[in-house]
C-alpha positions in Angstrom: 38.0 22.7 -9.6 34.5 24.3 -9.4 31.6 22.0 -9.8 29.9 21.7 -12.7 26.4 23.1 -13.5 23.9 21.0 -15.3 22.3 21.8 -18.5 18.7 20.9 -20.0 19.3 17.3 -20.6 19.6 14.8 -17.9 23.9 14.2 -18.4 26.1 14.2 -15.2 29.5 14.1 -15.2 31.5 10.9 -13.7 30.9 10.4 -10.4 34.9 10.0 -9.9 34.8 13.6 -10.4 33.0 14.0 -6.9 33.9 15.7 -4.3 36.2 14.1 -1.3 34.9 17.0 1.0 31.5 16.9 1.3 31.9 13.3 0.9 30.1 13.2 -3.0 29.2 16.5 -4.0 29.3 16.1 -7.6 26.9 18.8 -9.5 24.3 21.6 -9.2 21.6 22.8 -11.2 19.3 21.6 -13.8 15.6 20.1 -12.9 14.0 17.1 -10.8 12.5 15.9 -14.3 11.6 12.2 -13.9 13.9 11.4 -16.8 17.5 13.1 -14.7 16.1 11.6 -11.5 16.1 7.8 -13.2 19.4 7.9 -15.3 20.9 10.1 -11.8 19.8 6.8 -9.7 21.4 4.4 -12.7 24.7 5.8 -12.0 24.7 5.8 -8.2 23.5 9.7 -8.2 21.1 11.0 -5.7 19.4 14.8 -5.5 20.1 16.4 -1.7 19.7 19.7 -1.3 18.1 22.2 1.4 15.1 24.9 0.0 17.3 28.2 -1.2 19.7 26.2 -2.8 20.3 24.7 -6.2 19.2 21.6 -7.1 22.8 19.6 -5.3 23.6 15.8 -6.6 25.8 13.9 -4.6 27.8 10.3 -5.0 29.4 9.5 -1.9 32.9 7.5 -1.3 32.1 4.9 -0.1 28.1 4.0 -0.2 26.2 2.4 2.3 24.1 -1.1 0.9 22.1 -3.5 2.3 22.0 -6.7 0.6 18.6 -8.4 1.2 19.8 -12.1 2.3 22.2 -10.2 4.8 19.3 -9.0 6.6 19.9 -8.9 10.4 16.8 -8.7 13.2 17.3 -7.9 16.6 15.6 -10.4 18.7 13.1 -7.6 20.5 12.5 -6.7 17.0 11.8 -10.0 16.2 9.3 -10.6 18.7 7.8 -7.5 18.3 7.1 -8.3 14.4 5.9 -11.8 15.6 3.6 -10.2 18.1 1.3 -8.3 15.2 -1.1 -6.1 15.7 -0.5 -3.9 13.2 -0.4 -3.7 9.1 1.7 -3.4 6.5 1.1 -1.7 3.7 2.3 -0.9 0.0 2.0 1.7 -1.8 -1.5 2.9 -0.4 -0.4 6.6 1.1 2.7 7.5 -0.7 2.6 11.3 -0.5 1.3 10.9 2.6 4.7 9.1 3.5 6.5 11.3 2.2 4.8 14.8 3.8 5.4 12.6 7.4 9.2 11.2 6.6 9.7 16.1 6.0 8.4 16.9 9.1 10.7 18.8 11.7 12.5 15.9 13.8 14.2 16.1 17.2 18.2 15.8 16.0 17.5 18.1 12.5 17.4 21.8 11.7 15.5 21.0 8.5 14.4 18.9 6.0 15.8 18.2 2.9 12.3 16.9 1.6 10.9 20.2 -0.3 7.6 20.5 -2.1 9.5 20.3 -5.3 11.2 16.4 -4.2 7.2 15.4 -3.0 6.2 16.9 -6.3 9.0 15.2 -8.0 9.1 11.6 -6.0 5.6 11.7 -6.8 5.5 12.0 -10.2 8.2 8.7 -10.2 5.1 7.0 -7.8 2.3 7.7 -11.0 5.1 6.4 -13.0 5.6 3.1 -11.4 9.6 3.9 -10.2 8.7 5.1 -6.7 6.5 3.2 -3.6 5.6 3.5 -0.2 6.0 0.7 2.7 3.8 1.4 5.3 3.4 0.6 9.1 -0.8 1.2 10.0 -1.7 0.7 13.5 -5.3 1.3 15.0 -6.4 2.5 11.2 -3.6 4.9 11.7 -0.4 5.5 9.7 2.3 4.9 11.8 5.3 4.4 10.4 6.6 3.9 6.7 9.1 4.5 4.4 9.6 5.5 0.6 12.1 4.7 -2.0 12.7 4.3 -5.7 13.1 0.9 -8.3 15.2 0.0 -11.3 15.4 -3.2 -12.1 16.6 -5.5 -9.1 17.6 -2.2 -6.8 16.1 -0.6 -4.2 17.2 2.8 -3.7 16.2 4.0 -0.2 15.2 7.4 0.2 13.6 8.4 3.7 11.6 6.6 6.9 9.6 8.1 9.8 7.8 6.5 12.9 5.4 8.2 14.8 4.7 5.0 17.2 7.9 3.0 18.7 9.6 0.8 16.3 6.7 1.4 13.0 9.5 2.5 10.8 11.7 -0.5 11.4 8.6 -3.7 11.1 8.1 -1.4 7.5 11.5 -1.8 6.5 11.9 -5.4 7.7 8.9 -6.6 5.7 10.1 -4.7 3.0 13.2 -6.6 2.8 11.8 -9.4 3.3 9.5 -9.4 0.3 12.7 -8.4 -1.7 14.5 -11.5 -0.8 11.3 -13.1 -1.8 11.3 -11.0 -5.5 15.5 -11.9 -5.7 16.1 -8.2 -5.2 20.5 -7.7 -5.1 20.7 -4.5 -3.6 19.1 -2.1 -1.0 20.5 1.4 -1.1 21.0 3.2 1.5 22.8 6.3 0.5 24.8 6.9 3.9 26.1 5.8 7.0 24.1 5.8 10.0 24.1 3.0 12.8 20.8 2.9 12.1 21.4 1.0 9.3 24.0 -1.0 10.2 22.1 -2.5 12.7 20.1 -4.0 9.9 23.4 -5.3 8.5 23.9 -2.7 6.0 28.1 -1.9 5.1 30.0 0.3 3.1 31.3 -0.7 0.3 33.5 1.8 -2.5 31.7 3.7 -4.6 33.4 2.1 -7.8 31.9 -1.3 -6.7 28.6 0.3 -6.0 28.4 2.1 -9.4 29.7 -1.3 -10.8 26.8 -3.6 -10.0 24.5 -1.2 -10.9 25.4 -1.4 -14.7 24.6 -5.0 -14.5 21.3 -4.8 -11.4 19.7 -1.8 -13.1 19.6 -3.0 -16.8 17.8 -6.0 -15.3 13.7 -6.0 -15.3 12.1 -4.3 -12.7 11.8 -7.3 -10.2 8.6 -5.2 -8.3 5.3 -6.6 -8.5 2.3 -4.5 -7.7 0.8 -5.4 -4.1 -1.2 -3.6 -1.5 -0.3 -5.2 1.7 2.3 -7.5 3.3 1.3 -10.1 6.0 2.5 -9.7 9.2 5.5 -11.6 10.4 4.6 -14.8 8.0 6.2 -13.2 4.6 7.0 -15.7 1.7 
């Protein structure tokens, strides 16, 4: 069955209708219009798609989560976090997050991060949906990583380190602060062992899409906040 194409307003079809092979190719076409991107996300529908092509939304079989409270820290890590010297940051250099987490890396051809997601991802940051965690070291940006929020959900999108480990002491006080705000669910799209050194799993996509109906309808559980402390989160 071909895929479908997307019209002008922001309707997918059911993600059950996805693709085994790529693993959640579900639709191409229509536009990165705040409005798709948020009811896309709602349904457990992401945009991933290389410059030259259209616009590709995916919903993968099964789909990688993190629940906060399952949180796991390597004990290097650990001590590392402990040991300071560094700060964490919200929401102060989004773009700037998000032009570091699309340059060239060592085990990539490209980046799927075009000038029309920045523009887009953006736009969701002006709007409140979108924020930045970052890792600052020596007044520099380090490290960080960007995602989106409805209601108790954190969809994560993309990280980058440019000093050892910066990424990962941005992500662990970012989940940290979510346990503290009773977030339910972390995102994180696909599976890497990255991840699932964290503790993230896999879990089918019916289940995913399930709690969502129920986590997404809920208020937005972010509250506005410049900087995390170091190691001693609530």
């Amino acid at each position: 069955m071909p895929l479908p194409w997307l019209g002008p307003a922001p309707i997918f079809p059911p993600v059950e209708r996805a693709l085994a092979e790529p693993n959640g190719l579900l639709a191409l076409g229509g536009d990165l219009s705040p409005e798709r991107i948020l009811q896309a996300y709602r349904l457990g529908i992401f945009p991933w798609y290389s410059e030259g092509q259209p616009i590709l939304w995916w919903s993968p079989d099964p789909r990688m989560v993190l629940y906060p409270q399952e949180l796991h820290i390597h004990r290097s890590l650990a001590k590392i976090i402990r040991r300071g010297g560094y700060e964490v940051r919200v929401d102060t250099a989004f773009t700037r997050v998000m032009h570091a987490c699309a340059e060239p890396r060592k085990d990539q051809g490209g980046t799927w991060i075009s000038p029309q997601m920045i523009a887009a991802y953006t736009r969701l940051h002006e709007l409140g949906y979108a924020h930045s965690v970052e890792t600052w070291i020596d007044g520099e940006l380090a490290g960080g990583l960007y995602g989106l929020v409805l209601g108790r959900v954190f969809y994560g999108e993309s990280m980058f380190a440019r000093r050892n480990d910066a990424s990962k002491i941005a992500f662990v006080h970012l989940v940290r602060q979510l346990q503290h705000w009773n977030f339910a669910l972390i995102d994180c799209q696909m599976n890497t062992a990255h991840l699932a050194r964290f503790g993230a799993r896999e879990i089918p996509r019916a289940e995913f899409t399930r709690q969502l109906q129920q986590l997404t309808t809920a208020e937005d559980a972010w509250q506005p906040l410049t900087q995390l402390e170091p190691g001693t989160l609530a």
